[in-house]
VEXDREN-2710 file (C-alpha; in Angstrom, 1 decimal):
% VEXDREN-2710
k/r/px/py/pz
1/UNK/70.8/222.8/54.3
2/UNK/73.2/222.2/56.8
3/UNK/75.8/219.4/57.2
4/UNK/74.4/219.2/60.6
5/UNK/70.4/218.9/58.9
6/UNK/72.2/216.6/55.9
7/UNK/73.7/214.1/58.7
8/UNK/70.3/213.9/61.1
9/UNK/68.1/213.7/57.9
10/UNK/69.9/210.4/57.1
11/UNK/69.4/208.7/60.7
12/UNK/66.0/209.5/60.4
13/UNK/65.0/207.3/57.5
14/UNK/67.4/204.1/58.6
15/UNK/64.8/201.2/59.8
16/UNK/66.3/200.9/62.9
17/UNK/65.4/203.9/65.2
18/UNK/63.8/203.0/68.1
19/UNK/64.1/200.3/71.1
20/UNK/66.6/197.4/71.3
21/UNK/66.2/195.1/74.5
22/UNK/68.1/192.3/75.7
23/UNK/66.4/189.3/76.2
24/UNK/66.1/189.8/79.3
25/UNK/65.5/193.4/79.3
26/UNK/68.4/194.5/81.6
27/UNK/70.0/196.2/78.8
28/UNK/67.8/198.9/76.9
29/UNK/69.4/200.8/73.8
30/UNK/67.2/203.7/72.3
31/UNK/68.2/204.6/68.9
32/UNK/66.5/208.4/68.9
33/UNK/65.8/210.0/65.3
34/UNK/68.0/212.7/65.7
35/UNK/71.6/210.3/65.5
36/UNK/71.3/210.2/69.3
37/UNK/71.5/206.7/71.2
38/UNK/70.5/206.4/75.3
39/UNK/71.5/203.4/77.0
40/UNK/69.9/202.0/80.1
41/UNK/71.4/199.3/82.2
42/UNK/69.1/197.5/85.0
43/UNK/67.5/200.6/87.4
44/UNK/70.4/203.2/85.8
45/UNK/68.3/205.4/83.6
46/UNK/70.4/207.4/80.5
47/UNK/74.1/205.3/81.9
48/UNK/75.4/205.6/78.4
49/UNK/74.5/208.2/75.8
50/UNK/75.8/209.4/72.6
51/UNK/75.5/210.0/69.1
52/UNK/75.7/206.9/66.5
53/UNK/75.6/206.5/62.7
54/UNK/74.1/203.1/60.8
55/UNK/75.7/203.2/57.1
56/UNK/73.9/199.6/55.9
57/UNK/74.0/196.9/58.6
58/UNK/76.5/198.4/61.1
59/UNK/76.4/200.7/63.2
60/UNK/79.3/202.7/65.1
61/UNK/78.8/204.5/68.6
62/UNK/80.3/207.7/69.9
63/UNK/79.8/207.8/73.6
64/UNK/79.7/211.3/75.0
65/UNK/82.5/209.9/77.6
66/UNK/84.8/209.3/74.6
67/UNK/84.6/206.0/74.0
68/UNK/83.4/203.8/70.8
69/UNK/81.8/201.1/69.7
70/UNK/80.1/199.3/66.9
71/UNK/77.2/196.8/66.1
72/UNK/75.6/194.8/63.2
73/UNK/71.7/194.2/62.6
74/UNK/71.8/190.3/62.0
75/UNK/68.1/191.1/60.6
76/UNK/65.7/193.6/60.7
77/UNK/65.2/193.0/64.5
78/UNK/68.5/191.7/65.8
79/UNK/71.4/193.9/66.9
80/UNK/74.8/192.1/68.0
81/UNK/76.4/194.8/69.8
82/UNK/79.1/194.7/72.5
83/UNK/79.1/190.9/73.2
84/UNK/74.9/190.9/73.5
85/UNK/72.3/190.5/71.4
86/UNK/69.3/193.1/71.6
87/UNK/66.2/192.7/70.2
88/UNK/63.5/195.2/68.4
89/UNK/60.9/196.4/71.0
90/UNK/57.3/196.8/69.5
91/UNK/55.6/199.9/70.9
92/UNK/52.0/198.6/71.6
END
């Protein structure tokens, strides 16, 4: 296997993959299964992307412009990212 496969394989069993939403849902930060994030913001569809990797309860950001961030999951459905707090999205 690859160190490519090695490094995907890992994001793909970390509970958090999926949608994170501020409360109000302006901000909307996709988590993808492949170590991929996408980041919406208001009517601006894919504004941020970027690859990301969660080692516990924090997560750090690579944005494809070059720059980075990180995060912590509070709880299993409460990311503190960036100054905002995004919530778990259940798909219905």
């Amino acid at each position: 296997m690859r160190q490519s496969e090695i490094g995907q394989n890992r994001q793909q069993d970390h509970p958090y993959v999926g949608m994170w939403v501020t409360a109000d849902g302006a901000i909307r930060h996709e988590l993808l299964p492949n170590g991929r994030y996408d980041e919406a913001r208001g009517n601006r569809q894919s504004a941020y992307q970027g690859r990301y990797e969660v080692k516990g309860d924090h997560i750090d950001y690579w944005d494809d412009t070059g720059f980075t961030a990180d995060g912590t999951f509070v709880d299993r459905d409460t990311l503190h990212h960036g100054g905002m707090i995004l919530y778990r999205r259940i798909s219905e």
